[in-house]
C-alpha positions in Angstrom: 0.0 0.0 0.0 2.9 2.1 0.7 4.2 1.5 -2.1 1.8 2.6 -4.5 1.3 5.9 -2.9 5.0 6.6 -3.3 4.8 5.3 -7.1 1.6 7.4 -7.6 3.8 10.3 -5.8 6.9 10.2 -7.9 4.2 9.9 -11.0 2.4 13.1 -10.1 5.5 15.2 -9.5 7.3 13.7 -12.7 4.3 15.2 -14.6 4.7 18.3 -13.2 7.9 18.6 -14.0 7.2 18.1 -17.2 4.3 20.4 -17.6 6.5 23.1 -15.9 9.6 22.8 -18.7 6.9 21.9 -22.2 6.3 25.8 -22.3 10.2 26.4 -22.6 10.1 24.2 -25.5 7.8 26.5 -27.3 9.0 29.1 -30.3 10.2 31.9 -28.6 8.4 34.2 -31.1 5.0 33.1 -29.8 2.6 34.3 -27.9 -0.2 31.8 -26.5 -1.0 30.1 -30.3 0.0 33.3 -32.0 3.1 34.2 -34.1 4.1 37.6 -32.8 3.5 39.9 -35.3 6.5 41.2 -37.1 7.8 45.1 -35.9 5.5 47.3 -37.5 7.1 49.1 -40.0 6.3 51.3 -43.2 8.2 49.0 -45.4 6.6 45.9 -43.7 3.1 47.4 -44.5 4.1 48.5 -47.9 5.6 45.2 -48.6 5.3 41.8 -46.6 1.7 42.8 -45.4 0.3 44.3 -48.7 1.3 41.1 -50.1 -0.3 38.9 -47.7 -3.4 41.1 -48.2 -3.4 40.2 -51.8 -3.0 36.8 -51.5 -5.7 36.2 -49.1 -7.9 38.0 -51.8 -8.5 41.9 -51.2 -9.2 44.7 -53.6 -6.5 47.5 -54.3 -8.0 50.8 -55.0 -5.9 53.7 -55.4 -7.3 57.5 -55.1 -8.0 60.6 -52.9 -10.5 59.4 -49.6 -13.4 61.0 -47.8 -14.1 60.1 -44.3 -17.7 60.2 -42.9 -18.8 59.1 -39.8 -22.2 56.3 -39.7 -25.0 56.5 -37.8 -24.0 53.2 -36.4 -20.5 54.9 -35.5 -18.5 53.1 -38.1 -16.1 55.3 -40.3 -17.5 54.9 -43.7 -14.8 56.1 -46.4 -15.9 57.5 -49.8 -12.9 56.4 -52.6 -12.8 58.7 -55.7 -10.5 56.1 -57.3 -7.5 57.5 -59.9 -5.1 56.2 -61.9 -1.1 57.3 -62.2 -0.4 57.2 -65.4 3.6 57.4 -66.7 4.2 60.0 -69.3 7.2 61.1 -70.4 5.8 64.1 -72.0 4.5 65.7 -68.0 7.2 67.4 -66.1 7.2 64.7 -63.3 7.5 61.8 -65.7 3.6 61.0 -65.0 0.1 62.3 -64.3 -2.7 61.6 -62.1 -6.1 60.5 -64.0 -9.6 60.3 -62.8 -11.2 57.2 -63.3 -14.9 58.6 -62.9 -15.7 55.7 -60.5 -16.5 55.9 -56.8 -16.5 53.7 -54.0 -17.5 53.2 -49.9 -16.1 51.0 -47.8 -16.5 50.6 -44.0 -12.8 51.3 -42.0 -11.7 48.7 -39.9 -11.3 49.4 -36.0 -8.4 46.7 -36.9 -7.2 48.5 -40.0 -3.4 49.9 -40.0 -2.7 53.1 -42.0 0.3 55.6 -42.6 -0.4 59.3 -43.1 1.6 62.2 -44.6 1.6 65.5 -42.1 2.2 68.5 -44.1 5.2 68.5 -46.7 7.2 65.7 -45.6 7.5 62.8 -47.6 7.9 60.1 -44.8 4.7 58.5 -43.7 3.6 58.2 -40.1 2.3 54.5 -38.8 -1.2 54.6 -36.8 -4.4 52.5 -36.0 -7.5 53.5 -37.7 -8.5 55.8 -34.7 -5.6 57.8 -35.2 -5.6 57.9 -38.5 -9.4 59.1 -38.2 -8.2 62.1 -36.1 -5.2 62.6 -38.4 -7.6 63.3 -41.2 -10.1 65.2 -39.1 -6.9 67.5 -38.0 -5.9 68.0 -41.5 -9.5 68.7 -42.4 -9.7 71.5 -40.1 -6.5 73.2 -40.8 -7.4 73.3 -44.3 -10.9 75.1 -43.4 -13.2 71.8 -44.1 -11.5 71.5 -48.0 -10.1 68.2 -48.8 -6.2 68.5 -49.2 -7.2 65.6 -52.0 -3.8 63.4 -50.4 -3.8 60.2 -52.6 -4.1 56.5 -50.7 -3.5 53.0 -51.9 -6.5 51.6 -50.2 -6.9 47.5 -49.3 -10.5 45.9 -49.1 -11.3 42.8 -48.0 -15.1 42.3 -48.8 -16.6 45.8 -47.4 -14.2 46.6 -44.8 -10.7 48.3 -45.3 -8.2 46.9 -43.8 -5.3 48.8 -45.0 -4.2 52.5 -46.0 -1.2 54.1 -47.0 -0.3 57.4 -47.9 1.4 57.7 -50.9 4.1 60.5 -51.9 3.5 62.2 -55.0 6.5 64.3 -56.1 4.8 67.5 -57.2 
C-alpha cells in the first residue's frame, strides 16, 4: 500500500515537472497560439503585409478618400478612385487620371494606415483611430476643404483593412 502511494507520488511530480519545462520548449516568437507579429514598420506594411493582403484576396484601390462618420458609429470612407499614369511628356514623368468611378467601404477598427503630415514625404504608422483624427486635424486646418492626399487603399469584402499614404513628387 505504501508503495503505491509513493509510485503514484513520484508519477504526479514527474508530470509536473514536465508540464513546468513543455512551455520552454515552445517558439520563442509566440505568444499563446500566435506568431508575434512582425515590428511594425512602413516597409513591412508596404511590402510583406500588402502582399499577404493580396493573396488572401482583397481589392486595391488607389485614389483621394473622404471620411464620414455612420449613424452606427463606423467610419464609412468614400474612394474617388484614380489612376497614375507614366508620361514622359509631363514634367514629373507621369500624371494623375480620374477614373470617374467611386466607391465606400467601412474602416476597420483593426485597420493599420500611414499618413503624410504636411510636406514631408515620410509616412507616419497609426491605428485607424488615429488615422481618423489625423484626417479630421488636416480637415480642419485646411478650413473643411479636402487636401485631395492620394491613398493606396486595401479591401477585404466591405471593410478596409489597410491605407497608406502615398508620396507624389509635385
Amino acid at each position: 500500500m505504501k508503495t503505491t502511494k509513493s509510485i503514484v507520488c513520484v508519477g504526479l511530480i514527474f508530470v509536473l515537472a514536465v508540464a513546468m519545462l513543455l512551455p520552454g520548449c515552445a517558439k520563442s516568437n509566440k505568444s499563446g497560439q500566435t506568431e508575434d507579429e512582425p515590428q511594425i514598420t512602413v516597409d513591412y506594411l508596404e511590402g510583406d503585409y500588402v502582399e499577404q493582403l493580396v493573396r488572401d484576396g482583397a481589392e486595391h484601390v488607389f485614389g483621394t478618400i473622404e471620411l464620414n462618420q455612420a449613424d452606427d458609429g463606423t467610419i464609412q470612407v468614400n474612394i474617388a478612385e484614380k489612376v497614375l499614369v507614366e508620361d514622359s511628356s509631363q514634367p514629373e514623368g507621369y500624371y494623375i487620371e480620374d477614373k470617374n468611378s467611386n466607391l465606400s467601404a467601412v474602416l476597420g477598427t483593426g485597420a493599420r494606415a500611414t499618413f503624410l503630415n504636411g510636406n514631408v514625404s515620410l509616412p507616419q504608422i497609426m491605428s485607424s483611430k488615429e488615422f481618423v483624427k489625423a484626417y479630421q486635424d488636416n480637415l480642419t486646418k485646411n478650413s473643411g476643404k479636402n487636401d485631395s492626399k492620394l491613398y493606396d487603399i486595401y479591401i477585404m469584402g466591405d471593410q478596409i483593412e489597410l491605407i497608406l499614404a502615398k508620396y507624389i513628387n509635385k
